[in-house]
ZADO-1210 file (C-alpha; in nm, 4 decimals, padded with zeros to 6 digits):
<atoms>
<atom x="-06.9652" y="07.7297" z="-08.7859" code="UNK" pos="1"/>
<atom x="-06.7351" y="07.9762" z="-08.5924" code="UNK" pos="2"/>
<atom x="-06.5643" y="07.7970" z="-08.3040" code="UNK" pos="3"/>
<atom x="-06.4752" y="08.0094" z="-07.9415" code="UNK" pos="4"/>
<atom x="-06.0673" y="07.9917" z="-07.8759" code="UNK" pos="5"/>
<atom x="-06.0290" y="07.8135" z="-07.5401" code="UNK" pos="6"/>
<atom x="-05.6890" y="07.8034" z="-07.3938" code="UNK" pos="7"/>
<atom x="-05.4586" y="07.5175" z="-07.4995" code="UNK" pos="8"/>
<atom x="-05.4915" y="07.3048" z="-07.2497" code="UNK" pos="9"/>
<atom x="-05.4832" y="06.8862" z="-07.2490" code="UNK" pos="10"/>
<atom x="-05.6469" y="06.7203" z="-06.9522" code="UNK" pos="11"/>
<atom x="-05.6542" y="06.2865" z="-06.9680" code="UNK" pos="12"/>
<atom x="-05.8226" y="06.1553" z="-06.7047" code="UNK" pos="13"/>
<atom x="-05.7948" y="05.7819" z="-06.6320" code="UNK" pos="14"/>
<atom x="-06.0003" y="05.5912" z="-06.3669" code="UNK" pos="15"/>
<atom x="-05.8766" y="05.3319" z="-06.1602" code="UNK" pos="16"/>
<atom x="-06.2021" y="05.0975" z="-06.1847" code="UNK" pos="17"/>
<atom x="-06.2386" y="04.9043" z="-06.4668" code="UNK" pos="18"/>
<atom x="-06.5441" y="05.0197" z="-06.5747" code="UNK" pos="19"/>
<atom x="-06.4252" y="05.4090" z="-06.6240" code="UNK" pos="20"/>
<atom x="-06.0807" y="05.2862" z="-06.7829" code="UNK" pos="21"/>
<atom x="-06.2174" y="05.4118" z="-07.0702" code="UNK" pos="22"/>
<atom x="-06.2908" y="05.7689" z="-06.9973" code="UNK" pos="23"/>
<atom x="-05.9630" y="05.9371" z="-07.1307" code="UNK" pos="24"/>
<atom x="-06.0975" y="06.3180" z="-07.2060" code="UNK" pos="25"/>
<atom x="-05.8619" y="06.6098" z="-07.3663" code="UNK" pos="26"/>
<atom x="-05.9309" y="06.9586" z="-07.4282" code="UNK" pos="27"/>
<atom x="-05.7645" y="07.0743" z="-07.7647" code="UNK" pos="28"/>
<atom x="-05.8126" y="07.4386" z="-07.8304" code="UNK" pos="29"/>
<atom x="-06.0706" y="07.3695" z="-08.1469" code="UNK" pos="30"/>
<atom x="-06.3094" y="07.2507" z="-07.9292" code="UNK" pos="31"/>
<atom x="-06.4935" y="07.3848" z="-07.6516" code="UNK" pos="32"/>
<atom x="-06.6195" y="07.1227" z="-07.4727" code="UNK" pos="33"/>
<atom x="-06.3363" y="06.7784" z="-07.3935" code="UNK" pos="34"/>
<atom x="-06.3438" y="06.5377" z="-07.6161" code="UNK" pos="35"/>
<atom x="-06.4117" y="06.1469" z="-07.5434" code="UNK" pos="36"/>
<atom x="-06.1553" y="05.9736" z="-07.6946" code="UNK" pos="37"/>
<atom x="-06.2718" y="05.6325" z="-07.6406" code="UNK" pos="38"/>
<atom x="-06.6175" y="05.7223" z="-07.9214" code="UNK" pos="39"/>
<atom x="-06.3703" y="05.8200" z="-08.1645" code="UNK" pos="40"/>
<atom x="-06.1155" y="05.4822" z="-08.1956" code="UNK" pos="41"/>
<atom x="-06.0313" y="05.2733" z="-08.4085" code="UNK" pos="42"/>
<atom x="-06.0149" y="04.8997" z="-08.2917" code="UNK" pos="43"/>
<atom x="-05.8487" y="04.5854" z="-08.4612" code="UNK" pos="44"/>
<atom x="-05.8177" y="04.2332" z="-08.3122" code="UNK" pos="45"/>
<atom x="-05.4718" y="04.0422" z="-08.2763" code="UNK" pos="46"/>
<atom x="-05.3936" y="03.6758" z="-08.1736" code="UNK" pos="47"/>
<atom x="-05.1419" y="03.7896" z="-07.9234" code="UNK" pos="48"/>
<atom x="-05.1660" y="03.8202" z="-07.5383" code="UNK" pos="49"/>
<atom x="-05.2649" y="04.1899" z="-07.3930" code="UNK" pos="50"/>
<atom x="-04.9554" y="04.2306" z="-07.2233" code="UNK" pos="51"/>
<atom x="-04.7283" y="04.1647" z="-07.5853" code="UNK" pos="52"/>
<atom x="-04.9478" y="04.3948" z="-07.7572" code="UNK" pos="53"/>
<atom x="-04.9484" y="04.6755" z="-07.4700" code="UNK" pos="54"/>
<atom x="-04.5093" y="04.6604" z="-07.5463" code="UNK" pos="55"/>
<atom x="-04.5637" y="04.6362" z="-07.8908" code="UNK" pos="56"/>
<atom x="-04.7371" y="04.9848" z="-07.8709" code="UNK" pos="57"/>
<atom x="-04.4763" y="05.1004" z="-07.6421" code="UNK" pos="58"/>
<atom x="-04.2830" y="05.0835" z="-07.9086" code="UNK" pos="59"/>
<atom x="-04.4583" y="05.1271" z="-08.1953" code="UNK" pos="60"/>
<atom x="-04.4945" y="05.4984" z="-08.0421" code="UNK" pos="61"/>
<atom x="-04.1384" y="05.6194" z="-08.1106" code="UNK" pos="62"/>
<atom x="-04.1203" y="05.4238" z="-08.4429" code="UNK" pos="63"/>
<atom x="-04.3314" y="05.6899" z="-08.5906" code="UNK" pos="64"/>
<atom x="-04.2150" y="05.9753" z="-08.3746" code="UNK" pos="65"/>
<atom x="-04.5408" y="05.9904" z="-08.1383" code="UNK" pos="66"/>
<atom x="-04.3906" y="06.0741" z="-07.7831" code="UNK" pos="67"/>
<atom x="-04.5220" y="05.8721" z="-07.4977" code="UNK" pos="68"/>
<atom x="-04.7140" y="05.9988" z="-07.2468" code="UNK" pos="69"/>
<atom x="-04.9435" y="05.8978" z="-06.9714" code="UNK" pos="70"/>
<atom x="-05.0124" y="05.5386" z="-06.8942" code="UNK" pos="71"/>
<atom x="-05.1948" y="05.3445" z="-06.7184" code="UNK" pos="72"/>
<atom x="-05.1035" y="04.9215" z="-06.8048" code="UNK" pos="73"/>
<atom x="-05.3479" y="04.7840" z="-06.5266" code="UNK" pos="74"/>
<atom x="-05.6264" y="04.9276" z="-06.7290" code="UNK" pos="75"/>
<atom x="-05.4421" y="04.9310" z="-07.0942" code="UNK" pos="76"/>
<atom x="-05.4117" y="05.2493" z="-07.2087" code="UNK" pos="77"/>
<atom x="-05.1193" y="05.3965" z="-07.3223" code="UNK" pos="78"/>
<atom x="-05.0907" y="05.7781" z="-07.4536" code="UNK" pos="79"/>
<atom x="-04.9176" y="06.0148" z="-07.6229" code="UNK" pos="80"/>
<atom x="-04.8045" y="06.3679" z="-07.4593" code="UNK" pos="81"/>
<atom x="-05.0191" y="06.6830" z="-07.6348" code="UNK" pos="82"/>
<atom x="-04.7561" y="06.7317" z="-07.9069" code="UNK" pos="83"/>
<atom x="-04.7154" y="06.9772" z="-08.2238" code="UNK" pos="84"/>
<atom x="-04.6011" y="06.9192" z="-08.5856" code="UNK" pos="85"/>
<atom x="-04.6059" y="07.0799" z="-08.8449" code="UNK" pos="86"/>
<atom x="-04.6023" y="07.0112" z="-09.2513" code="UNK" pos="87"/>
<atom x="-04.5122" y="06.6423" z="-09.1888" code="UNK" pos="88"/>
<atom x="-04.5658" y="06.3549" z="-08.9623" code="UNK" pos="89"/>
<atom x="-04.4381" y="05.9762" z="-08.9760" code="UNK" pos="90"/>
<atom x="-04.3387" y="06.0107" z="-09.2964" code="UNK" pos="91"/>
<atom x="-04.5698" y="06.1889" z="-09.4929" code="UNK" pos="92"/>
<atom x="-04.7601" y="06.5279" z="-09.5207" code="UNK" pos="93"/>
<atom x="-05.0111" y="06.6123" z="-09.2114" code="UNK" pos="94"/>
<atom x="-05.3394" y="06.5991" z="-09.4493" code="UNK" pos="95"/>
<atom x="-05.2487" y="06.2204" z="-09.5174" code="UNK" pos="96"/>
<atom x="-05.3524" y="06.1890" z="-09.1649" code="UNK" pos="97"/>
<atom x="-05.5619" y="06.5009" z="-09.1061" code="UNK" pos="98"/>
<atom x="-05.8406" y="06.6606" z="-09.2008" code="UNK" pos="99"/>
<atom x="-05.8281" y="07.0134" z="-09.1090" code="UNK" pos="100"/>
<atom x="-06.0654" y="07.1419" z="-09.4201" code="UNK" pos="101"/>
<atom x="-05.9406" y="07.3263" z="-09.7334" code="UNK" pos="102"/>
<atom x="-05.8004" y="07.7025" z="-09.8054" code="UNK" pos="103"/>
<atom x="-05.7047" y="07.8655" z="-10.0740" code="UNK" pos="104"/>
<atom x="-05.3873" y="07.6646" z="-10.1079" code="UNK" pos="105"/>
<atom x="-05.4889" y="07.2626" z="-10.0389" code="UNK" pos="106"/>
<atom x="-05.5503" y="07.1095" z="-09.7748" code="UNK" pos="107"/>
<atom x="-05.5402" y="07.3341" z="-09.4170" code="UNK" pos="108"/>
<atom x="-05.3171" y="07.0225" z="-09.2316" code="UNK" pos="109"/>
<atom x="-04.9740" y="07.0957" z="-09.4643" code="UNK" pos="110"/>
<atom x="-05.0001" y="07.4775" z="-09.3719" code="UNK" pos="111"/>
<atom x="-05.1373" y="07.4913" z="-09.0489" code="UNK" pos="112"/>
<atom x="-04.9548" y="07.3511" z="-08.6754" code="UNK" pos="113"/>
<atom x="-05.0658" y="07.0606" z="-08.5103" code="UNK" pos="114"/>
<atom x="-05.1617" y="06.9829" z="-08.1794" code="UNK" pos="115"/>
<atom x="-05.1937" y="06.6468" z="-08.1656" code="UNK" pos="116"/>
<atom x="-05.2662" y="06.2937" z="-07.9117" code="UNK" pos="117"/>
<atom x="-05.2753" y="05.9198" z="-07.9879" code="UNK" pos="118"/>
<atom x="-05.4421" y="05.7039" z="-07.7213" code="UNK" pos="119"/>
<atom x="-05.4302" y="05.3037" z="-07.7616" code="UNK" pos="120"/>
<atom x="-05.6320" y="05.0777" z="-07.5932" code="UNK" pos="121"/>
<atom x="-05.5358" y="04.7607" z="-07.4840" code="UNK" pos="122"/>
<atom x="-05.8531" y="04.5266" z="-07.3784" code="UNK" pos="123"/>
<atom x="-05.8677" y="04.0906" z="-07.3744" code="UNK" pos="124"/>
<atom x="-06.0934" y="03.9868" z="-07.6441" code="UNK" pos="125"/>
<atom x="-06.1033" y="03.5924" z="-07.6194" code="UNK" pos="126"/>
<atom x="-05.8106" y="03.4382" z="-07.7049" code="UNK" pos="127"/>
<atom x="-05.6080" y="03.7435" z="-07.8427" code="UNK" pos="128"/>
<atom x="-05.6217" y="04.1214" z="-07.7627" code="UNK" pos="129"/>
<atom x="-05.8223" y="04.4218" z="-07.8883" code="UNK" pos="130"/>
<atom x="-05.6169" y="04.6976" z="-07.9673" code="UNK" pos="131"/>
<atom x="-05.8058" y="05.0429" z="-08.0014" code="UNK" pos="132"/>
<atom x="-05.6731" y="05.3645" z="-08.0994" code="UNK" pos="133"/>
<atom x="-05.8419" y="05.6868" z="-08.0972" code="UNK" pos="134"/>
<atom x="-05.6463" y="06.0000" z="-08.3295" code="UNK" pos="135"/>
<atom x="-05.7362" y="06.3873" z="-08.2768" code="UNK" pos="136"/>
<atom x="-05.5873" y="06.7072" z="-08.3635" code="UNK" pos="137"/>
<atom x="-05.6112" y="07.0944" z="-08.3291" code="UNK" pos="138"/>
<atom x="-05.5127" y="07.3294" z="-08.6058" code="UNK" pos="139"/>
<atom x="-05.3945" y="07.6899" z="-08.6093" code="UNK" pos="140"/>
<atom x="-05.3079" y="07.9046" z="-08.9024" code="UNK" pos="141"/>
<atom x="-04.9849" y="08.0811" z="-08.7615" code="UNK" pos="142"/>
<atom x="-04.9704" y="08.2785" z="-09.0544" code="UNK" pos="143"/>
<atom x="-05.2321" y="08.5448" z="-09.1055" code="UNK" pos="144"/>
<atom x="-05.3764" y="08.8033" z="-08.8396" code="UNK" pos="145"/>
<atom x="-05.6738" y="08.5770" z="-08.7686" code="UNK" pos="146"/>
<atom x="-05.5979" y="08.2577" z="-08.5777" code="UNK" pos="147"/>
<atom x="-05.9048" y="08.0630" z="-08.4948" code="UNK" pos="148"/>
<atom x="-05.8177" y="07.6795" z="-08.4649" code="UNK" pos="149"/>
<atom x="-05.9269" y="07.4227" z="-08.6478" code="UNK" pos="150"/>
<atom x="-06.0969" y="07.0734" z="-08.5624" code="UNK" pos="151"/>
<atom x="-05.8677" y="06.8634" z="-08.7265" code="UNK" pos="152"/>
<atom x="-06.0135" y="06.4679" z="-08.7662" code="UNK" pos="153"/>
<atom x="-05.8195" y="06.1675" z="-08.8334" code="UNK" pos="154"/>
<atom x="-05.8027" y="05.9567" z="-09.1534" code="UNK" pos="155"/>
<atom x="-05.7171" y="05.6887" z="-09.0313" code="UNK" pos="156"/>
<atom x="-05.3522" y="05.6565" z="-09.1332" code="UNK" pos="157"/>
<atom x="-05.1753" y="05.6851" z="-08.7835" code="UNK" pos="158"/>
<atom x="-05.4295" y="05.4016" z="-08.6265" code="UNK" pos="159"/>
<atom x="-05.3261" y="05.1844" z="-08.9416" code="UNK" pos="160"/>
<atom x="-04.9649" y="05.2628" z="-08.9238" code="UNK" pos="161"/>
<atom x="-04.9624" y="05.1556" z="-08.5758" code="UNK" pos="162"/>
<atom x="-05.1984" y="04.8417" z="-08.6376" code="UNK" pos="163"/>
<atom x="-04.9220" y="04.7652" z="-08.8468" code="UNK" pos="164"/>
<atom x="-04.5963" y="04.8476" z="-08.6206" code="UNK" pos="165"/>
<atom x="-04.8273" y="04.5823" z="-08.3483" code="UNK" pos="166"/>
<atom x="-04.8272" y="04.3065" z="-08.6356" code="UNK" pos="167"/>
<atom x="-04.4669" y="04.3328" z="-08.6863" code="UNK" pos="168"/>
<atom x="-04.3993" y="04.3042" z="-08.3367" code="UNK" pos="169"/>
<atom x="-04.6249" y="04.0494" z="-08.2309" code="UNK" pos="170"/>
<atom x="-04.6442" y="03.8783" z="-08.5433" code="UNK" pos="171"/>
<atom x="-05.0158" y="03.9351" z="-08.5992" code="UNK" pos="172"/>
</atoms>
């Protein structure tokens, strides 16, 4: 399936009811219509209160070099600026956390640059906290003469490594 180039653009939108608080939308060049981060996340449960969890992710952010972005604590999310990388990211190659397809030389994510946002969730869930977090990317090939971007979907490894950054912090 061949994919129309839209401009790079990155558009969150966050509601001020409750009820829309989940309606964070970007636009990422792969895709031509936004994308609704909150079908795409991730969630875990913790013991601690929202508000411990919500700084826990505050940090966890720039513990594995994800730049914070828009925010919005009275409904709980907390996201990351539209940012690039390319080859690596916390720690590791980009295809241990993306899936960008396959070319000739492995896997697209390790040759190809990143645009990339992180969006957690923060939500009360009994007791403790529900922490969701929704992953997406963009890829483009800035080597050859064609430069069609690439859907690039998570696998899972940047919601777990900040599942686990939370559990440090908050002690589970």
């Amino acid at each position: 399936m061949r994919r129309t180039p839209t401009p790079v653009a990155l558009a969150v939108v966050v509601f001020a009811n409750a009820a829309a608080a989940q309606n964070v939308r970007i636009q990422l060049q792969a895709w031509t219509e936004p994308v609704l981060l909150d079908t795409i996340q991730v969630e875990r449960t913790f013991r601690a209160a929202p508000a411990a969890i919500y700084d826990a992710v505050l940090h966890a952010y720039p513990a594995l070099d994800i730049p914070v972005g828009q925010t919005a604590n009275t409904q709980g999310i907390i996201g990351s600026e539209r940012f690039q990388r390319s080859r690596g990211f916390a720690g590791a190659l980009l295809s241990k956390s993306f899936d960008c397809g396959e070319g000739p030389t492995g896997p697209n994510a390790n040759s190809y640059q990143l645009d990339i946002v992180v969006v957690a969730y923060v939500k009360p869930e009994g007791d403790g906290t529900r922490l969701g977090v929704s992953t997406i990317a963009s890829g483009r090939d800035l080597t050859g003469p064609i430069r069609v971007p690439q859907a690039c979907l998570s696998t899972g490894r940047i919601e777990k490594l900040i599942f686990e950054e939370v559990t440090k912090r908050t002690g589970g």
